[in-house]
C-alpha positions in Angstrom: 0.0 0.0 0.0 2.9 2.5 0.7 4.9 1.8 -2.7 1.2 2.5 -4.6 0.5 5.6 -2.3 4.3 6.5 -2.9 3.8 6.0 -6.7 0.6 7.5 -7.5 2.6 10.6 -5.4 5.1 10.5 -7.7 3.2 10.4 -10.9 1.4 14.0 -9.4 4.1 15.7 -8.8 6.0 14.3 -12.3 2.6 15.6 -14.4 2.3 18.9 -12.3 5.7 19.6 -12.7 5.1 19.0 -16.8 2.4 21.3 -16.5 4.8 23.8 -15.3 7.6 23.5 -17.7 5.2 23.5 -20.5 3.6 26.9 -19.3 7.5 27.9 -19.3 8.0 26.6 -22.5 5.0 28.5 -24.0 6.0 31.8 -22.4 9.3 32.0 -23.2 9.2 30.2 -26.8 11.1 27.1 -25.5 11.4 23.9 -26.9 9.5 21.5 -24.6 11.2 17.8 -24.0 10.2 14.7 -22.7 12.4 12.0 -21.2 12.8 10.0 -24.4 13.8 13.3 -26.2 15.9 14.1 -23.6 19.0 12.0 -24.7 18.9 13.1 -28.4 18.2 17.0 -28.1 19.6 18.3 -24.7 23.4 18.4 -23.6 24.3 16.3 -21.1 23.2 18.0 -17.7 26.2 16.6 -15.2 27.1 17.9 -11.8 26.8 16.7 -8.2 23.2 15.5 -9.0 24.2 13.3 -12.1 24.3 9.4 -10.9 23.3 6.3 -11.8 20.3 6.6 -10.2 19.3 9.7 -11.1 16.3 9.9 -13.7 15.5 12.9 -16.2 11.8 13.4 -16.6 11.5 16.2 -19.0 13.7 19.5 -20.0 12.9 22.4 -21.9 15.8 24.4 -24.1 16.2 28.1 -25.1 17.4 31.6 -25.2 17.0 34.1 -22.7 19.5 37.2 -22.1 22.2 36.4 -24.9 22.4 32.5 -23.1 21.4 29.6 -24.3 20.3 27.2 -21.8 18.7 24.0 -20.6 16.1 23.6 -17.7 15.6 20.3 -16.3 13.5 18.1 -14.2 15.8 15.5 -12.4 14.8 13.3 -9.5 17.3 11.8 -7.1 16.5 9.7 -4.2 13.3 11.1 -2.5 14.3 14.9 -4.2 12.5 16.6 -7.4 15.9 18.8 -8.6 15.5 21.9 -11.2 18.6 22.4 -12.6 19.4 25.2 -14.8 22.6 24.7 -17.1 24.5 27.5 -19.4 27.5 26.8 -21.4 29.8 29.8 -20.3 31.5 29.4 -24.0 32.9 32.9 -23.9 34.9 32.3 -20.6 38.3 30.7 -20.4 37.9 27.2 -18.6 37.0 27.8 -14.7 37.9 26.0 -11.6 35.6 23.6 -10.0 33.6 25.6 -7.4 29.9 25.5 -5.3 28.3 28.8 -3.8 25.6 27.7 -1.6 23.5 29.2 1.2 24.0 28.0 4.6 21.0 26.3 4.9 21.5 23.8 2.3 20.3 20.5 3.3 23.2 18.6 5.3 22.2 15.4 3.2 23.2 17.0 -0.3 25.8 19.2 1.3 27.9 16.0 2.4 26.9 14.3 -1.2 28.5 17.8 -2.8 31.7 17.5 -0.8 31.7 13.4 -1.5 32.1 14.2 -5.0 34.7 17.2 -4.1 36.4 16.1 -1.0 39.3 18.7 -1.1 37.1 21.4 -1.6 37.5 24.3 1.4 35.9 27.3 2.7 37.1 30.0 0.9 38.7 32.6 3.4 37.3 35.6 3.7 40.0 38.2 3.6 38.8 41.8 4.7 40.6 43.1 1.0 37.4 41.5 -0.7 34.8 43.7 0.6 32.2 40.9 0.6 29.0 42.5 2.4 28.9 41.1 6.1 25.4 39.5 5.0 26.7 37.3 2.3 30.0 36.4 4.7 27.1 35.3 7.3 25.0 33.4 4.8 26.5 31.9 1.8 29.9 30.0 1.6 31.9 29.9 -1.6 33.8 26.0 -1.8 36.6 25.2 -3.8 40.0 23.5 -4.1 42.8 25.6 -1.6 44.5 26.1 -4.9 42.1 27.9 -6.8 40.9 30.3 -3.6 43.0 33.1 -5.5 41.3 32.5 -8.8 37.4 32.7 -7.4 38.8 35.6 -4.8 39.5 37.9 -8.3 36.3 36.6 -9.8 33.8 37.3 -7.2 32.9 41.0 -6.5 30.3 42.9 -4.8 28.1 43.0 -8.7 27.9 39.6 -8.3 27.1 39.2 -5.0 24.4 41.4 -5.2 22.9 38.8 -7.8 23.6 36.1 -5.4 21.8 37.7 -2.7 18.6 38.9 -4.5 16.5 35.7 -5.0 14.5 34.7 -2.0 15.2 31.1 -3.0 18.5 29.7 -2.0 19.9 28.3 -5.6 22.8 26.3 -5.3 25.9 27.5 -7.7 28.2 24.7 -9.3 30.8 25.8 -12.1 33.2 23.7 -14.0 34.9 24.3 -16.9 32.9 26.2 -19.4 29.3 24.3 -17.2 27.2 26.2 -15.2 24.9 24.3 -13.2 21.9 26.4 -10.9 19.8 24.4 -8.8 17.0 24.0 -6.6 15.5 20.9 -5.1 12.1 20.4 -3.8 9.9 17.7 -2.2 6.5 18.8 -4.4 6.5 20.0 -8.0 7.6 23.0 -8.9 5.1 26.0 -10.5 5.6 27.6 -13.8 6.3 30.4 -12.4 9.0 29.0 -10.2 11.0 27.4 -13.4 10.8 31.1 -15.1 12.0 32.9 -11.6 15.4 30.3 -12.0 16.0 30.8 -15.1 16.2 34.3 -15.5 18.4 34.4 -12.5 20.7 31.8 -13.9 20.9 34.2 -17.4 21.4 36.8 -15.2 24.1 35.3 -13.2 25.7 34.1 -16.1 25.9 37.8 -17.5 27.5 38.8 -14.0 30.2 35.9 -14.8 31.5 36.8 -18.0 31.0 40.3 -17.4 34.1 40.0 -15.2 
């Protein structure tokens, strides 16, 4: 009885949330895709929450603020993930690094550092200027020997982006891959899929604008 109840749950959430990237899809002139297209039109969404387990339900692809990107629908373990990527192909190759608030779940915290064990606090040094509010909230995680790299790339414009949204998107970047996610335990609304994309467009922008 709890695997049906569990699985008729499931099948809601995986319809509502269709509803929702379709309404994206046919506000912002996006390709909608289901999880047979999946494979054969969208680039290969990686990150912490790629796995063997992990399954892609459905994805829609377009064009917002000069970026091209991909929005997807991923579920892993007892999670619903919306991850927006953006191929940063005007930016030299960056080093492997999260920006998360500090209330990220503990349980996908510890798989983010699993996959990046090395990974550090980056030290706040008082020659940054990061706002006290963003030292107190959000921690910036990467490999010891690339502190100096993210300490010239992140400055007070892009902070300010950081700090806007209400809802605490997790940051991964790697290489020329940005990855912006949210996770939930229900579906996500239409509205909800727009709200992360434009901030991950806008982020982008703040990136390569440095």
């Amino acid at each position: 009885m709890g695997r049906l109840l569990s699985n008729i749950y499931k099948f809601s959430t995986r319809n509502l949330s269709k509803n929702a990237f379709l309404e994206h899809a046919a506000l912002n002139d996006a390709d909608f895709l289901t999880s047979r297209e999946i494979p054969n039109y969208c680039p290969p969404i990686r990150g912490f929450t790629s796995s063997l387990k992990h399954k892609d339900i459905h994805c829609c692809v377009g064009s917002f603020l000069s970026n091209n990107y991909t929005v997807l629908h991923r579920e892993l373990d007892d999670k619903v993930f919306i991850i927006v990527h953006i191929g940063l192909s005007n930016l030299s190759n960056m080093r492997h690094c999260y920006i998360l608030h500090n209330s990220t779940s503990n349980v996908i915290f510890e798989r983010m550092m699993s996959l990046h064990p090395h990974h550090n606090y980056l030290p706040i040094s008082p020659k940054l200027d990061f706002p006290p509010s963003f030292n107190k909230d959000f921690s910036i995680l990467t490999k010891p020997a690339d502190f100096l790299h993210w300490q010239n790339i992140i400055n007070r414009d892009l902070i300010k982006i950081i700090e806007t949204p209400k809802i605490h998107y997790i940051h991964e970047i790697n290489g020329k891959d940005l990855y912006v996610y949210s996770y939930y335990k229900d579906a996500p609304k239409g509205k909800t899929v727009d709200a992360q994309v434009g901030y991950t467009c806008l982020f982008a922008n703040g990136l390569i604008s440095n």
